[in-house]
BAKE-679187 format. One record per residue (C-alpha): x, y, z. Coordinates in steps of 0.05 Angstrom, whole numbers, plus 5000, padded with zeros to 4 digits. Example, Ala and Ser with C-alpha at 12.3 -4.5 7.8 and 13.67 -1.06 7.14 Angstrom:
BEGIN
   px   py   pz
 5246 4910 5156
 5273 4979 5143
***
This chain:
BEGIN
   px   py   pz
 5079 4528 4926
 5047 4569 4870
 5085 4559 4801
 5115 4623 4775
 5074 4661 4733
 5080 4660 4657
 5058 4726 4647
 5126 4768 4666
 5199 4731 4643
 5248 4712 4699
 5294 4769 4702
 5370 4772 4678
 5419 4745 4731
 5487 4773 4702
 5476 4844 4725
 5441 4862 4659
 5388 4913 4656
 5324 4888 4670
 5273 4889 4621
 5190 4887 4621
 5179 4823 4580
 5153 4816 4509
 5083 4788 4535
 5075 4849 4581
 5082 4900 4523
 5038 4862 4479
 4976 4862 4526
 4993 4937 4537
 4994 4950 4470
 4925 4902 4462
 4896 4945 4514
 4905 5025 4489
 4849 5017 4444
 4798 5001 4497
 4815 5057 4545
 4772 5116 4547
 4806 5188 4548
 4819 5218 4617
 4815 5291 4645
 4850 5308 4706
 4827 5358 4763
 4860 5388 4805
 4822 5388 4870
 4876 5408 4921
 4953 5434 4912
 4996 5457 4972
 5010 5384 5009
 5071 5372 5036
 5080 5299 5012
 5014 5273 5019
 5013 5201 5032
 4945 5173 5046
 4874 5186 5030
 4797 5181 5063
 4728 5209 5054
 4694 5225 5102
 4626 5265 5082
 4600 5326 5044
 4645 5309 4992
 4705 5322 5034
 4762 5282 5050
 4814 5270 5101
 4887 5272 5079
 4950 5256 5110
 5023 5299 5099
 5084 5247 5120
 5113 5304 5155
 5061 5286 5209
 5002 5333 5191
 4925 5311 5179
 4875 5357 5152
 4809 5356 5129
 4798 5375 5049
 4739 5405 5039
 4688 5396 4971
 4718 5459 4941
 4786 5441 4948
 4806 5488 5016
 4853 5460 5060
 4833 5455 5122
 4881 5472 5189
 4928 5420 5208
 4888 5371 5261
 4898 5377 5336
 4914 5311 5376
 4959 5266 5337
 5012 5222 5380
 5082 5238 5368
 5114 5218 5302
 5181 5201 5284
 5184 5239 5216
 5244 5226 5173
 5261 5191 5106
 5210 5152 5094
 5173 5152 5160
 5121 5196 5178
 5043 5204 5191
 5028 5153 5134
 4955 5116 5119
 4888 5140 5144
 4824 5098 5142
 4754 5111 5166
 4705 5061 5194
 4664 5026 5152
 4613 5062 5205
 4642 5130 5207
 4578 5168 5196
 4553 5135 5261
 4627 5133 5301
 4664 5177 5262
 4723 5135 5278
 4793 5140 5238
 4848 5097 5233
 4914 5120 5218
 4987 5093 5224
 5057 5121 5225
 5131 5121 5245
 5121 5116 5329
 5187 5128 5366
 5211 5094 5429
 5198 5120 5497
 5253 5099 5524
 5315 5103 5477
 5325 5103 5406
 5287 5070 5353
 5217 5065 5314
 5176 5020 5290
 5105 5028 5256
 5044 5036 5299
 4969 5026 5280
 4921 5080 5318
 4842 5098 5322
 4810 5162 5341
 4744 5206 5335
 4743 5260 5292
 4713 5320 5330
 4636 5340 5309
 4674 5405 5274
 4733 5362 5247
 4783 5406 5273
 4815 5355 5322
 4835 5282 5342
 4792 5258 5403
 4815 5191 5439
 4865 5175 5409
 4896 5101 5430
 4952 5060 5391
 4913 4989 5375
 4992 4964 5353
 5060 4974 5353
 5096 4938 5314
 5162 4904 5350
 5216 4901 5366
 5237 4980 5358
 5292 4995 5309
 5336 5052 5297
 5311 5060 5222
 5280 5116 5171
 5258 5063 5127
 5212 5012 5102
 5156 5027 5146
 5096 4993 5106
 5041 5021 5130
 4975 5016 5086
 4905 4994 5130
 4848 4949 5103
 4785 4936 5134
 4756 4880 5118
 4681 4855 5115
 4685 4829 5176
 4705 4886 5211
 4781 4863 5220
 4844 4906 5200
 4895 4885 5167
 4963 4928 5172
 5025 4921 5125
 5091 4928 5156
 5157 4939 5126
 5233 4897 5139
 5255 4962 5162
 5317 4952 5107
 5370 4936 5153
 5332 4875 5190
 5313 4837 5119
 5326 4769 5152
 5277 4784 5201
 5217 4777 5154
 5226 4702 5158
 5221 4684 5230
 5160 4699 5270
 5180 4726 5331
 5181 4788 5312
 5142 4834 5263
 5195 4858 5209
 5165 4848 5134
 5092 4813 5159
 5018 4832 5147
 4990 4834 5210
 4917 4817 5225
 4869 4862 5290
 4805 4872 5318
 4792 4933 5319
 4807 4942 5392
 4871 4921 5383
 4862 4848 5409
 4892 4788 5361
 4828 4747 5331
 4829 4685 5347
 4825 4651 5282
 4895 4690 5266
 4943 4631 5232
 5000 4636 5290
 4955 4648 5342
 4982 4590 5408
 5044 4577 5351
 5098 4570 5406
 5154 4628 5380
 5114 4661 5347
 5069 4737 5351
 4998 4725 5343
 4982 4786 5308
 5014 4760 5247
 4969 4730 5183
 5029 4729 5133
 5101 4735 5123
 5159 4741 5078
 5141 4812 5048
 5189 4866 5043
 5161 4939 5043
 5086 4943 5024
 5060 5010 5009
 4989 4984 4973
 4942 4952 5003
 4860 4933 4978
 4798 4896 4976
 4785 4858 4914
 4704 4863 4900
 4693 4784 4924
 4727 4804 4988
 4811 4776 4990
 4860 4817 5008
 4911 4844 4952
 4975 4878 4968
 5039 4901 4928
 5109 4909 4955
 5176 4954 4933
 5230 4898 4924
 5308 4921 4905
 5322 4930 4829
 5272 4894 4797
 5212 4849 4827
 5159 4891 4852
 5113 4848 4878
 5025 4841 4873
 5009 4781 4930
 4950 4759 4957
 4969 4740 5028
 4936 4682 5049
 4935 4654 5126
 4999 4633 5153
 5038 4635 5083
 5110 4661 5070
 5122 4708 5016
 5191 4687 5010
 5236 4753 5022
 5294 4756 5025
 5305 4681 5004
 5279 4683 4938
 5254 4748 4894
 5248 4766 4807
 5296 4822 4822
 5374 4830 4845
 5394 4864 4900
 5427 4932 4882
 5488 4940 4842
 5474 4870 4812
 5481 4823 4860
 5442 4764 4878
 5384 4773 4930
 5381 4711 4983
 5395 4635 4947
 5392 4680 4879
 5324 4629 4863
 5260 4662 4839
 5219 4606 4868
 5228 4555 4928
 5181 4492 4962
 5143 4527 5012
 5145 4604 4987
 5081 4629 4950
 5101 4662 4873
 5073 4734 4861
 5010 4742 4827
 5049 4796 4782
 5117 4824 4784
 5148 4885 4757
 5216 4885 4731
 5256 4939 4728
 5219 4962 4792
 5164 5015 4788
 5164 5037 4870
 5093 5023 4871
 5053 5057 4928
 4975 5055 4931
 4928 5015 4899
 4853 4996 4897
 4805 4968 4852
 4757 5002 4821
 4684 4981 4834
 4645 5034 4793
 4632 5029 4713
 4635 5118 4711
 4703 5089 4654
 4660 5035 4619
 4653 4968 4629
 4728 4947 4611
 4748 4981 4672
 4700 4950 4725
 4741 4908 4769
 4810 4932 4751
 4853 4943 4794
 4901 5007 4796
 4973 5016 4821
 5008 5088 4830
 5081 5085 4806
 5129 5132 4841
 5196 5113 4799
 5170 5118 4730
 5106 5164 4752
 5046 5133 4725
 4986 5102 4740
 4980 5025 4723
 4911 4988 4704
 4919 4917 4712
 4868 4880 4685
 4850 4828 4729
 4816 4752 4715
 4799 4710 4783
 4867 4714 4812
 4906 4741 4752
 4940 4791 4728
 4919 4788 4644
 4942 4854 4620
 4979 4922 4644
 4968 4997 4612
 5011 5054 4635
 4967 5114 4648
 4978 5193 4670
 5054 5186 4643
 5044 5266 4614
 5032 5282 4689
 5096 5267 4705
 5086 5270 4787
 5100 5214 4827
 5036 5174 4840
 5036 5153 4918
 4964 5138 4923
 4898 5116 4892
 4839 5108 4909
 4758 5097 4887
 4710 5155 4921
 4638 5150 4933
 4625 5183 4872
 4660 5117 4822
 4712 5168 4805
 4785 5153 4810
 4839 5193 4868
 4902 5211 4858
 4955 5236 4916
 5027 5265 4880
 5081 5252 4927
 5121 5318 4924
 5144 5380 4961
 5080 5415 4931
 5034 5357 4927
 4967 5343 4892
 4898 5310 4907
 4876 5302 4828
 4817 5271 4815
 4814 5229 4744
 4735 5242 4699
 4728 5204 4637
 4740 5251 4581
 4696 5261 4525
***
C-alpha cells in the first residue's frame, strides 16, 4: 500500500466544507509567475455536448456529441454532417456516444475507436461498450463497425459510464468503466466489470499477460479495480497509464493503475459521500488499497486529461499534465515530477464553460471541448 500523499490534507470528517489545503494554494500561487499568457480560438461552436476528441488529417478532427452523433470538423472550423453507421446508443443522463480514438495507424487503416452507452437486446439495461470501425475514404460514414467489448453485467442506469480509450505502445487498449452509481459495491469483486479499467487487443480478445487472466471468479479483461467513474484517461511521455476519477463530495482522484491493483472505492476515499456522510469504513487509506497520486477536495468533476508533449508554452510546461474541470470550469496544469503531482494552477477560469475534454494536437497546441447545449472546440495559442 502506497502512503497517502502529503501534498493535499485529509479532508474534514464532521460534515464541514471541504477545503483545498494550504500547500495546494501555495504551489499555485508559486506557479502564476511562470505561466505564459493564453489566447483562445474558437475553432468550432454549434455541438450538442461534445464529449470526446480525435484528429484525423488535413488538420481536421473527429468529434463526438453525447447525444449519439459523430462528425468530422474540418480545418476551417465547418461541421461536417452527422456520420452514417453508428450502433444504437442508449442516450440519457450521462450516457451517450462518449470517447473516440484513432489508430495509432489511421493514415494506413483509418480505423476509429469509439465507446458509448450500449442498451440490452433483450430487456432493459446498459452498460458501456468499446467499438472499432473504418472511416469511409470521404469520411461521411462508419464502415464495419464491430463492438470489441461490452462491459457486464447490463444495468438499468444513466450514470457513471466511464468511458475514456488509451492506446498504448504496444498496441493494447485500455477502457475506463464506471460503478454505474447504484452498483458501488461492485467495483470490488471481480466477477463483474462495475468501476474497473479494463485491458484489449485490439480485436477484442483479453491479452494474455492481463493480471486476472485463469484467476478462478474472476473476468479476464480486467487490469485494475476499485475506481469509481473515470472520465480522463492518458499516456504519460515514458509510457504508464494515468487516469482521474469523479468521487462524491470531495476526493477526485489522479491514479496510475497498475496490474491487478485495487483502487479502493467504495471502502476507503478523501471525500464523504453526499450530504456529509461517511463513504465505506469512513478511512482514507487501508492494507492492500493503492493512495491517489493527487486528490481534489471539494471535488472539481474532472473529465479529460492528457499531457502535453510539445514545448509551443515553454519549457515549464513540457510534460505537464492537464485536467478539464466541469464543476468549477477550468483547466488544471499539474505539474508533474516522476510519479508526482508538485504543483496545481487553475487556468481558463474567465471562460467560464465547463471543460469536458483536453487534449495535445499534432500541431503541440492545446484542445479544448465545452460541455454545453451550444458547445465549443477552442483551441488554446500562447499569447504574446
Amino acid at each position: 500500500m502506497k502512503k497517502a500523499n502529503p501534498a493535499r490534507p485529509a479532508p474534514l470528517r464532521a460534515g464541514l466544507l471541504l477545503l483545498t489545503g494550504i500547500t495546494g494554494l501555495t504551489a499555485v500561487a508559486a506557479s502564476l509567475a511562470q505561466s505564459p499568457k493564453l489566447q483562445t480560438e474558437v475553432v468550432a461552436r454549434g455541438l450538442e455536448h461534445p464529449w470526446g476528441l480525435a484528429f484525423i488529417d488535413d488538420g481536421r478532427m473527429l468529434v463526438t456529441e453525447r447525444p449519439g452523433r459523430m462528425r468530422v470538423v474540418q480545418a476551417d472550423g465547418k461541421l461536417g454532417a452527422p456520420l452514417a453507421g453508428l450502433p444504437k446508443i442508449d442516450a440519457g443522463g450521462q450516457g451517450g456516444l462518449l470517447d473516440v480514438q484513432v489508430d495509432s495507424d489511421f493514415t494506413r487503416n483509418r480505423t476509429v475507436y469509439f465507446c458509448f452507452s450500449e442498451p440490452a437486446q433483450r430487456g432493459s439495461g446498459n452498460s458501456t461498450a468499446l467499438a472499432s470501425a473504418k472511416l469511409s475514404t470521404d469520411a461521411t460514414r462508419l464502415e464495419q463497425v464491430k463492438v470489441l467489448f461490452s462491459q457486464k453485467p447490463k444495468f438499468s442506469s444513466n450514470a457513471h459510464f466511464g468511458c475514456r480509450i488509451v492506446e498504448t505502445r504496444d498496441g493494447k487498449l485500455f477502457l475506463t468503466l464506471g460503478d454505474r452509481y447504484q452498483r458501488k459495491a461492485d467495483a470490488q469483486t471481480l466477477d463483474n466489470h462495475h468501476g474497473k479499467v479494463v485491458r484489449i487487443n485490439k480485436d477484442g480478445t483479453v491479452p494474455k499477460d492481463n493480471p486476472f487472466v485463469g484467476k478462478s471468479g474472476a473476468l479476464p479483461e480486467i487490469w485494475s479495480y476499485g475506481h469509481r467513474n473515470s472520465q480522463g484517461a492518458t499516456l504519460a511521455p515514458d509510457g504508464k497509464l494515468w487516469t482521474h476519477e469523479h468521487a462524491a463530495q470531495g476526493g477526485d482522484e489522479v491514479n496510475i493503475p497498475q496490474a491487478g491493483k485495487n483502487y479502493g472505492w467504495p471502502v476507503i476515499s478523501w471525500g464523504l459521500d453526499y450530504g456529509g456522510g461517511k463513504i465505506g469504513e469512513g478511512l482514507t487509506e487501508k492494507e492492500g488499497m493503492e493512495q491517489p497520486v493527487y486528490y481534489w477536495n471539494p471535488s472539481i468533476a474532472p473529465s479529460g486529461m492528457t499531457f502535453l508533449r510539445s514545448d509551443r508554452y515553454g519549457k515549464d510546461w513540457q510534460g505537464n499534465l492537464f485536467v478539464g474541470a466541469l464543476k468549477f470550469q477550468y483547466l488544471a496544469r499539474l505539474e508533474v515530477k516522476g510519479d508526482k503531482v508538485v504543483k496545481e494552477e487553475k487556468l481558463l477560469q474567465d471562460l467560464k464553460q465547463r471543460i469536458r475534454d483536453v487534449r495535445e494536437g499534432p500541431d503541440g497546441l492545446l484542445y479544448l471541448l465545452t460541455d454545453h447545449d451550444d458547445g465549443q472546440l477552442i483551441r488554446l495559442r500562447p499569447g504574446t
